[in-house]
C-alpha positions in Angstrom: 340.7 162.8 104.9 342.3 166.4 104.0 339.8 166.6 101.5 336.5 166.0 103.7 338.2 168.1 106.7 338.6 171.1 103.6 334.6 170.6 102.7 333.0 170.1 105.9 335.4 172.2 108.1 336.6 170.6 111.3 333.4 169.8 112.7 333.8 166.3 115.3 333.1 163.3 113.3 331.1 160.8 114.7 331.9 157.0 115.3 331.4 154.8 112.9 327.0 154.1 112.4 326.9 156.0 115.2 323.9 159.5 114.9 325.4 162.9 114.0 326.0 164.9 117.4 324.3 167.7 115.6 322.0 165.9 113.4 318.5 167.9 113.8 319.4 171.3 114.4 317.1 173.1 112.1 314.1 172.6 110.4 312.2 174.6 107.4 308.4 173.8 107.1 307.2 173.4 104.4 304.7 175.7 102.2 300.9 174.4 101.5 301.0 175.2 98.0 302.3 173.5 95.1 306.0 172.3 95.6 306.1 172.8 99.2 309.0 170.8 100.5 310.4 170.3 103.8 314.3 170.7 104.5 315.2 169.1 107.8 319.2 169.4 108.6 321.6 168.2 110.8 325.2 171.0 111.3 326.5 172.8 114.3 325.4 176.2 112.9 321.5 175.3 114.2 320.2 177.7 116.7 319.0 176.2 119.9 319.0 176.4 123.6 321.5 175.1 126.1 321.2 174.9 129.6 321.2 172.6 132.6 318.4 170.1 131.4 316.4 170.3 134.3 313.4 168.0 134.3 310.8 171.3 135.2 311.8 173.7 132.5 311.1 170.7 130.3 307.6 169.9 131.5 306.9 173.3 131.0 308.0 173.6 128.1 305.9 170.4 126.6 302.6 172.1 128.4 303.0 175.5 126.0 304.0 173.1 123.1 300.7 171.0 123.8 298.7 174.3 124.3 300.3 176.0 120.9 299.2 172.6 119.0 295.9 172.6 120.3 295.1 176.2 119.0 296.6 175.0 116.0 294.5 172.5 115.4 291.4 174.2 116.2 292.3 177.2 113.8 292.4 174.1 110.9 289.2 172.8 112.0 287.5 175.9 111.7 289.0 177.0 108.2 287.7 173.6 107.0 283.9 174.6 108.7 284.4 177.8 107.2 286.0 177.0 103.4 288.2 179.9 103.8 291.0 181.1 105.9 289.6 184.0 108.2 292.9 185.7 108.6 294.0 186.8 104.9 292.5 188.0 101.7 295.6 187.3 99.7 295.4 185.0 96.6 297.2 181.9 95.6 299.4 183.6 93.4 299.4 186.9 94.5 300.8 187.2 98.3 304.0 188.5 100.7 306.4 186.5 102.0 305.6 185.3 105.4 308.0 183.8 107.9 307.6 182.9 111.4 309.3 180.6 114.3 307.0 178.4 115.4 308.5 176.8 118.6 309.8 180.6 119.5 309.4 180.4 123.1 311.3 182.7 126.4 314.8 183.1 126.4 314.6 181.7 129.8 312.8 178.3 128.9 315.9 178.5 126.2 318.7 178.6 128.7 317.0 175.6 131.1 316.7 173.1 127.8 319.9 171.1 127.1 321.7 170.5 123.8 320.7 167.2 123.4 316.7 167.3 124.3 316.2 170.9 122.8 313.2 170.6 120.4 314.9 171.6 117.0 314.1 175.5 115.7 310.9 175.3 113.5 310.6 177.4 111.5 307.3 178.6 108.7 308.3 179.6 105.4 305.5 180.5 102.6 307.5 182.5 99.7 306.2 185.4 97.9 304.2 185.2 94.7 303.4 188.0 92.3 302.1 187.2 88.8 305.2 189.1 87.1 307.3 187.0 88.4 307.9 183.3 87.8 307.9 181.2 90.7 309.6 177.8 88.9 307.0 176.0 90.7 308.7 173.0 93.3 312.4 173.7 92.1 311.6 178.0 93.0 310.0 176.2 96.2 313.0 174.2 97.3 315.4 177.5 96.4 313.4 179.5 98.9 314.0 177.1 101.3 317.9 176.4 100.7 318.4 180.2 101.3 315.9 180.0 104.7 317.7 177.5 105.9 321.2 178.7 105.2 320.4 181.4 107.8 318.6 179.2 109.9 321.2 177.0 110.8 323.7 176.4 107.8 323.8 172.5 108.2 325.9 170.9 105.7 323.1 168.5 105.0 319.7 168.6 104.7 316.9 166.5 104.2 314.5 166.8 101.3 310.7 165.8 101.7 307.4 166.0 99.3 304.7 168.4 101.6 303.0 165.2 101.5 305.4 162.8 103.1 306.9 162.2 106.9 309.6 160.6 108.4 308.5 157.5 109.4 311.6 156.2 111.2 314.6 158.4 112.9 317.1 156.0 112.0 317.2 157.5 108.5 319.6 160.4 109.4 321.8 158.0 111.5 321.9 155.9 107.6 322.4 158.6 105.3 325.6 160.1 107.2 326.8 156.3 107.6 327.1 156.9 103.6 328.2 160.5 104.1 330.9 159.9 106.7 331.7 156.8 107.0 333.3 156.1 103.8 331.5 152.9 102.2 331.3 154.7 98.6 334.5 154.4 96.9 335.0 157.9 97.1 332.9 159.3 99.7 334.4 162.9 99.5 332.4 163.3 96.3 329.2 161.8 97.3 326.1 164.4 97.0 323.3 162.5 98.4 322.0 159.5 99.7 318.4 158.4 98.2 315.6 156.4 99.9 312.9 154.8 98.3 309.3 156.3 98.1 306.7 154.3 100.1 303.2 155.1 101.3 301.1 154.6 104.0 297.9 154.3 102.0 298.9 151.6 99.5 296.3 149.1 98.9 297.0 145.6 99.1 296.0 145.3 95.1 297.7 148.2 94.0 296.0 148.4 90.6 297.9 151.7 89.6 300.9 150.6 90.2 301.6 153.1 92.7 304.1 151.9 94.7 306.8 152.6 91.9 308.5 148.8 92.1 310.0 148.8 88.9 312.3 151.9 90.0 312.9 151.8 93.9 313.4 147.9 93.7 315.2 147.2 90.8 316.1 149.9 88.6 317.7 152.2 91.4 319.4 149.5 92.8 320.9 148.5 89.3 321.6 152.5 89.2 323.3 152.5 92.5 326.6 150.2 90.6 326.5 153.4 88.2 328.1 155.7 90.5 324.4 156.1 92.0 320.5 156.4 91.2 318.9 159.5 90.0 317.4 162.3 92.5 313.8 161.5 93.2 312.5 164.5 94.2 312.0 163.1 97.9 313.2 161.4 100.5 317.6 162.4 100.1 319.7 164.1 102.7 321.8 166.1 100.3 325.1 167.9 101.0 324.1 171.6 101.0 327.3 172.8 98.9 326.5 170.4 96.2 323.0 171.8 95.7 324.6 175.2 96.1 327.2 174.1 92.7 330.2 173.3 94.1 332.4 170.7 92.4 333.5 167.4 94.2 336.9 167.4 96.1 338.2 164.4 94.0 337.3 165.9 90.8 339.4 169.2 91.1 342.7 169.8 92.4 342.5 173.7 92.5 341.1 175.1 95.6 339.8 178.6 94.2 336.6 175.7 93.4 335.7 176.3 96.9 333.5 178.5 98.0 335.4 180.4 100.8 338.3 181.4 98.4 335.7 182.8 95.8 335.6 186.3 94.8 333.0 188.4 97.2 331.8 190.0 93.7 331.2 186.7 92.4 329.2 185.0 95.2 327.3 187.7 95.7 326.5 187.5 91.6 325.8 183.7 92.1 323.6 183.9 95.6 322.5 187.2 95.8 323.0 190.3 97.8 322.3 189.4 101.2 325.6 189.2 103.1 324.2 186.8 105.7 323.8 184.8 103.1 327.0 185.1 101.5 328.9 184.6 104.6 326.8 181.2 104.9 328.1 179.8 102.0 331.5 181.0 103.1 331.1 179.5 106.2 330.6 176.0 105.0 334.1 175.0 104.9 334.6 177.2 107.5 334.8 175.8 111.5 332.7 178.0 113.1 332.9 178.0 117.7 329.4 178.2 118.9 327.4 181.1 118.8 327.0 182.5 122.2 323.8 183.1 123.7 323.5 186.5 123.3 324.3 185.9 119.5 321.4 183.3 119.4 319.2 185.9 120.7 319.7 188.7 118.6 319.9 186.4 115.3 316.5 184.9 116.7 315.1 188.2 116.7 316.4 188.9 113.0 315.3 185.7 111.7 312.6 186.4 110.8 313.6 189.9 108.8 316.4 188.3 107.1 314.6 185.2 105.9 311.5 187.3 103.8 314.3 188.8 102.2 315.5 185.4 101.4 311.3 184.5 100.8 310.8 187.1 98.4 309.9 186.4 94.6 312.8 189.7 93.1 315.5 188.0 95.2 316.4 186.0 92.3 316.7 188.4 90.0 320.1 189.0 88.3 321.8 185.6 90.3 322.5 182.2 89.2 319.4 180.8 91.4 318.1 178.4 89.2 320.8 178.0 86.9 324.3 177.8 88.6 323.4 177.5 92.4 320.1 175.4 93.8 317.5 173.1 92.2 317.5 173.8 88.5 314.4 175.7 87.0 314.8 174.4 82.6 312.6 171.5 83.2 309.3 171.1 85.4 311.3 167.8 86.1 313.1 169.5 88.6 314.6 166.3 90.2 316.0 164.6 87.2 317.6 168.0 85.5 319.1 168.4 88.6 320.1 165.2 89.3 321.9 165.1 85.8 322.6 168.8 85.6 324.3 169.8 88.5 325.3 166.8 90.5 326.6 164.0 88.3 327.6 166.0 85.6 330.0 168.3 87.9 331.1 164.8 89.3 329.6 164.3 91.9 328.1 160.6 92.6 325.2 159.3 95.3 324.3 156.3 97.4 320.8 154.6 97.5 319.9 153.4 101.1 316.8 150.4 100.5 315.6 149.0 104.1 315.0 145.4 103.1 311.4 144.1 104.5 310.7 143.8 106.9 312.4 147.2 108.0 310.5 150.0 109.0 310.3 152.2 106.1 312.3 155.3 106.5 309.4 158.0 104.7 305.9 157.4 104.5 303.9 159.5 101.6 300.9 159.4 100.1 299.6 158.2 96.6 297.0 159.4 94.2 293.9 156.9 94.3 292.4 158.4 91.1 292.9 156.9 87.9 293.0 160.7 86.0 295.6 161.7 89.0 297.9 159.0 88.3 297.8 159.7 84.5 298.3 163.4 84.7 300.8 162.7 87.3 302.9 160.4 84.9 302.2 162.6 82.1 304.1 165.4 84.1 307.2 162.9 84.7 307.6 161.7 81.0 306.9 164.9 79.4 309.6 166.6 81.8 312.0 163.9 81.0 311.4 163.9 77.4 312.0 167.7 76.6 315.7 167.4 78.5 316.0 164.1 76.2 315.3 165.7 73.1 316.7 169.4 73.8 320.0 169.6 71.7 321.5 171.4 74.8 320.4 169.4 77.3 321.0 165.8 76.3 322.2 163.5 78.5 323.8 161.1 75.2 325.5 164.7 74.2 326.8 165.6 77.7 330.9 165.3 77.3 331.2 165.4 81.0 328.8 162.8 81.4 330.0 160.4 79.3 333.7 161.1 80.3 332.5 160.0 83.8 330.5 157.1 83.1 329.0 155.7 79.4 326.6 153.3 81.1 325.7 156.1 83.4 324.7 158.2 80.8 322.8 155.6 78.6 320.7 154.6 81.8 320.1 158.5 82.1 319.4 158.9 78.9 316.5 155.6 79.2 314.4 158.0 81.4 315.0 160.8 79.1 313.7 158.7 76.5 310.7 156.3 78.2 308.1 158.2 76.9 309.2 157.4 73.4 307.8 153.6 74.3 304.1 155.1 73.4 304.5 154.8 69.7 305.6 150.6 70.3 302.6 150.3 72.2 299.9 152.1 69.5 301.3 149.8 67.0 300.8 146.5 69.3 297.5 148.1 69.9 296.7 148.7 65.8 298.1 146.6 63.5 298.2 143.0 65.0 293.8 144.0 65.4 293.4 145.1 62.2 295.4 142.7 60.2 293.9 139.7 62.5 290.0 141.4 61.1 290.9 141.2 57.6 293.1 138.0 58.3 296.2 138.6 56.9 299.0 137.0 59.4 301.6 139.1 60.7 304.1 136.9 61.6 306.3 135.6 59.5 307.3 133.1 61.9 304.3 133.3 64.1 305.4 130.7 66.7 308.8 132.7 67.1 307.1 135.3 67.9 304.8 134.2 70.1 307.6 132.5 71.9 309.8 135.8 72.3 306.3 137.5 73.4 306.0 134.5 76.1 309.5 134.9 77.0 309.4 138.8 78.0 306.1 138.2 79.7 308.1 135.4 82.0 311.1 137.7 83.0 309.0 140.4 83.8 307.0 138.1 86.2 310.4 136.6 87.5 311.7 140.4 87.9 308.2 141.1 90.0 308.5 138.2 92.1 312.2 138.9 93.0 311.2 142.4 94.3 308.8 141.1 96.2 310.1 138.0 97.9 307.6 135.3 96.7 305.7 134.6 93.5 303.9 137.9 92.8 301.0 137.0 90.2 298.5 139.8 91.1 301.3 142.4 91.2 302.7 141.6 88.1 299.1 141.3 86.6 298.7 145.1 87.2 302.2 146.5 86.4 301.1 144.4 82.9 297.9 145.8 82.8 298.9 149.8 83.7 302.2 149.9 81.2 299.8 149.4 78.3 297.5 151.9 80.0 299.9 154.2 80.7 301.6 154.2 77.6 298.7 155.1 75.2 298.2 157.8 77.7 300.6 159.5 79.7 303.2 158.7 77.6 301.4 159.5 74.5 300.0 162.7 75.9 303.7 163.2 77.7 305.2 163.3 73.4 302.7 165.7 72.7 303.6 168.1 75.3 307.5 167.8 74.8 307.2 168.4 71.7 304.9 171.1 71.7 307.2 172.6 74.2 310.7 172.1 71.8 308.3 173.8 68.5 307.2 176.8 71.5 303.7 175.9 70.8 303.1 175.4 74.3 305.0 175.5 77.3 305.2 172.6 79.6 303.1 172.7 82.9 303.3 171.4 86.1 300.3 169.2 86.8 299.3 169.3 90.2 297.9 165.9 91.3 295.3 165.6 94.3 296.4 162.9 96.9 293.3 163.7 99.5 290.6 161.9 97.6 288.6 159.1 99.1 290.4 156.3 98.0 287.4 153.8 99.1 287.2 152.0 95.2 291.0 152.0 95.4 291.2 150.2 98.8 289.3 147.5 97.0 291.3 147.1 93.8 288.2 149.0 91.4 289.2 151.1 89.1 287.9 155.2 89.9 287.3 157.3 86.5 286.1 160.0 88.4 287.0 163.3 86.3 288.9 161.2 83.3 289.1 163.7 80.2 290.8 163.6 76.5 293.4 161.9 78.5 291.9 158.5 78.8 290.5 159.1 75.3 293.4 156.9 73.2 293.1 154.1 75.8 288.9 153.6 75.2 289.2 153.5 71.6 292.2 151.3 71.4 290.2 149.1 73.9 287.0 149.0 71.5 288.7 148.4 68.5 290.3 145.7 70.1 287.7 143.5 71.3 286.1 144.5 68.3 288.8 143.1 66.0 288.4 140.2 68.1 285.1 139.1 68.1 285.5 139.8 64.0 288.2 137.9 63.4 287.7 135.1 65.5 284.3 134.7 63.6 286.4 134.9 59.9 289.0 132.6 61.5 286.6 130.0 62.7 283.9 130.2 59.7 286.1 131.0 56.8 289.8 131.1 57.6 291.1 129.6 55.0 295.0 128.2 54.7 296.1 130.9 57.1 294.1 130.2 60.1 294.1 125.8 59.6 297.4 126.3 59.5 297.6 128.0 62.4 299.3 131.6 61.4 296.8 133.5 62.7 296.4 131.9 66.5 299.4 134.2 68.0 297.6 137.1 66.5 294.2 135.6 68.7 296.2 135.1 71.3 297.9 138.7 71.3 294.1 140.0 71.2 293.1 137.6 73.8 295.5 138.9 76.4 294.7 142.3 75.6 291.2 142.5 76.4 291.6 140.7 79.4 294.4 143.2 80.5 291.3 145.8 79.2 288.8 144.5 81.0 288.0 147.0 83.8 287.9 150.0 80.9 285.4 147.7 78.9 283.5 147.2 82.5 283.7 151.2 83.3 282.6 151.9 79.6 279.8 149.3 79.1 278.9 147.2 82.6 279.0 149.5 85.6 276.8 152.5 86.8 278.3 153.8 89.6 279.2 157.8 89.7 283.1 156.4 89.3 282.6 154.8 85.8 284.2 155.5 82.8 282.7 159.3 81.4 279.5 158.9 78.9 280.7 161.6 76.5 285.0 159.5 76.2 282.3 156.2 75.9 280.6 157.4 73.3 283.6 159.2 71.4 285.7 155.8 71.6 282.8 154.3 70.0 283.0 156.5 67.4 286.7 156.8 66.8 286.7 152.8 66.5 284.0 152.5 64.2 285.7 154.7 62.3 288.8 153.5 62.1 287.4 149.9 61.5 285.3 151.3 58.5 288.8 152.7 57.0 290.5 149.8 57.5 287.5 147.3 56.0 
């Protein structure tokens, strides 16, 4: 208990599953580039209006709100007739910071709203970008924010969300500080975050890309949350702010100059910057703080806005340990799994993971990519991120001594995402050798019905592990997670090596994909397959597809017409049947290449070089 009153000051702690008196104080919007986020926080350092809670005041206050939408909205509607916002000339990557308080309104209509019914302060954030200056993409994003919202309100947690996603349920803030507060973690003094699972409100009911993520929010995070917790997701976590700030878990120290309030001015100003508002944030969160009075609200209202595009600005960084000691980390475009590793569970820390069981409202709605090239470049983006911090020498999760001193199966299931990329070179020799050799019929095996029995076997516990996550037999689900791994793994995993390693030689430096999610998702919605815009990308999957079904129409015709010992014997029939199920898992590439004629099919020009490609590599192997 001394330990949690020394890291989150003497602030009133609620009963036990009961909401967070000040949960909802403050709230940074998010920017509408890439990596916006949204930070939503809960702390007594919010600023917002008190007063008698009159039902008038109120009413009034709801009429502006409704007015200020309306204009809102009607602004948006004419910059999409338009194509162009009509108030700026700036560029994407060339503008000012730009702050504003949304839900500013009269310092009268502030005194008449109570504590409790107070709409929280909103607050506009879009950071400055200039060309000579790197912007770290989503992890520079999220730093922005932190700062922002440290003179906001100074919560000591906030809430993490994609620009794409909303809360779907307001019990999530009453679960998370159940973890945070109410001590069911073994230690809860040294727990960062608590994670919820990604879901999505425009999920089809035959989710043929696999997008709602099963295979980690249903099983492997809740294998990771027995290894003191899962890994940041990037979304959807209500995160201790002095964690993300660098601080090191109560539990694992027992020397208080750790803390940020007995830190050396010089060196928190090295670490966050110059801004003494700032500064005096961090030193106030282990601080109990009385409440601001209200002519202290007003004049940091009025300054808000001043203070924050400091905080906005793209030099701000410069010469701290943004990036690197304090915030989201900026070595990886993996911003969430560096981080995770980097700066939470290596310094100690541990986390929760909070699954609503069906049927339970989902906490976070988001939205998926309904295009088979977004999906691809998407993943490509995850495993070529992961890869580079698996294979950096200095960034290894297997050669992390504080890592493994903490936890050894913790760091090997680290080190598993660090490495899943690695599974595309498995896959291109199930997707070569067994079609070649099965052409030319020469048997594989040497104890063909052993393997085809350890191939059945896999095949059955990844249907069992399907069906489990989803309460019930699960055929077409686990049809397409079957169907996308092999996709996926001749293509953004493949391309995902490429790009790591690239990156590692300095060849080329990793970049951060941006994926649209506002397509029409009409073929989606009913489980067919959208090419639309497929490149070099989908290239590897084509030819592999070609060669296969052409391996097995050739070497069913050998088998069947002049086999020989091999094939009577029956050598050769796992080999048939590993073809078989391939081109069945293949099919819809084989229909977008060959069958279909809709705008959506497979591109002529990756048709006609996977042709090409095959033939070639069926005439070399002859």
């Amino acid at each position: 208990m001394k330990a949690r009153k020394r890291i989150e000051g003497t602030r009133r702690r609620p009963p036990p599953c009961a909401p967070s008196p000040s949960a909802g104080r403050g709230r940074v919007e998010p920017e509408t580039e890439e990596g916006g986020k949204q930070l939503e926080e809960g702390g007594d350092g919010g600023l917002r209006a008190c007063g008698s809670g009159r039902q008038e005041p109120r009413q009034r206050r709801g009429s502006a709100q409704t007015k200020q939408y309306e204009t809102f909205k009607e602004d948006i509607e004419e910059a999409c007739r338009k194509g162009k916002n009509s108030w700026t000339n700036e560029q994407r990557q060339e503008h000012d910071a730009y702050v504003e308080i949304i839900n500013a309104g009269s310092e009268d209509e502030d005194e008449d709203e109570d504590d409790e019914t107070a709409m929280p302060l909103l607050v506009y954030v879009s950071r400055e970008k200039r060309r000579a200056f790197p912007h770290h993409f989503k992890a520079g994003a999220l730093n922005a924010l932190l700062r922002v919202s440290g003179l906001v309100s100074n919560a000591p947690y906030v809430l993490v969300l994609d620009c794409d996603m909303s809360c779907n349920s307001r019990g999530s803030a009453l679960e998370a500080m159940c973890f945070h507060l109410d001590g069911s973690p073994p230690a809860p003094e040294n727990l960062a975050f608590v994670q919820f699972p990604q879901m999505f409100h425009n999920l089809s009911a035959n989710d043929i890309y696999t997008n709602d993520l099963r295979y980690i929010f249903a099983t492997r995070w809740i294998g990771l949350d027995g290894l003191r917790g899962p890994l940041l997701s990037g979304t959807g976590f209500y995160a201790r702010r002095d964690a993300l700030y660098g601080a090191t878990p109560p539990a694992a120290t027992s020397s208080p100059t750790q803390d940020f309030w007995s830190m050396d001015a010089g060196e928190l100003a090295r670490r966050f910057g110059d801004s003494g508002d700032l500064v005096e944030s961090v030193r106030n969160l282990h601080r109990q703080q009385p409440p601001p009075s209200s002519e202290t609200q007003s004049r940091r209202r009025h300054l808000l806005p001043r203070d924050a595009t400091l905080m906005a600005s793209c030099a701000y960084e410069a010469g701290t340990g943004w990036g690197d000691e304090s915030g989201f980390m900026y070595q990886s475009v993996i911003e969430d799994y560096f981080t995770g590793y980097r700066r939470i569970f290596r310094r100690g820390w541990t986390s929760a993971y909070c699954y609503p069981a069906p049927p339970a409202r989902p906490p976070f709605l988001g939205s998926v990519p309904t295009n088979l090239n977004d999906v691809l470049v998407q993943n490509k983006r995850w495993m070529s991120g992961m890869l580079a911090i698996g294979l950096s020498p200095k960034y290894c999760p297997l050669a992390c001594r504080e890592l493994l001193a903490a936890s050894v199966p913790q760091a090997m299931a680290v080190a598993y995402f660090g490495f899943a990329a690695l599974y595309a070179f498995p896959a291109l020799c199930y997707a070569t050798l067994p079609q070649l050799c099965f052409l030319r019929g020469v048997p594989l095996f040497t104890a063909p019905w052993l393997a085809a029995a350890a191939f059945a076997s896999s095949l059955l516990q990844h249907f069992v592990e399907v069906s489990v996550a989803r309460r019930g037999l699960a055929v077409r689900a686990w049809w397409n997670e079957q169907r996308f791994w092999m996709l996926n793994a001749v293509t953004g995993q493949l391309f995902g090596c490429v790009a790591a390693v690239q990156d590692l030689l300095g060849v080329a430096a990793l970049d951060f994909d941006l994926t649209s999610k506002a397509r029409d998702g009409k073929l989606y919605q009913e489980g067919v397959f959208d090419f639309t815009g497929c490149s070099v990308l989908l290239l590897p999957a084509t030819t592999l597809c070609v060669l296969n079904a052409a391996a097995l129409a050739g070497g069913t015709w050998r088998m069947f017409t002049g086999g020989g010992g091999s094939a009577l014997s029956g050598e050769m029939f796992p080999q048939l049947f590993l073809l078989s199920y391939v081109a069945a898992l293949s099919y819809p590439l084989l229909e977008g290449m060959f069958l279909r004629q809709d705008p959506a099919r497979v591109p002529a020009r990756i048709t006609a070089l996977s042709v090409a490609l095959a033939a070639v590599v069926l005439a070399l192997f002859r």
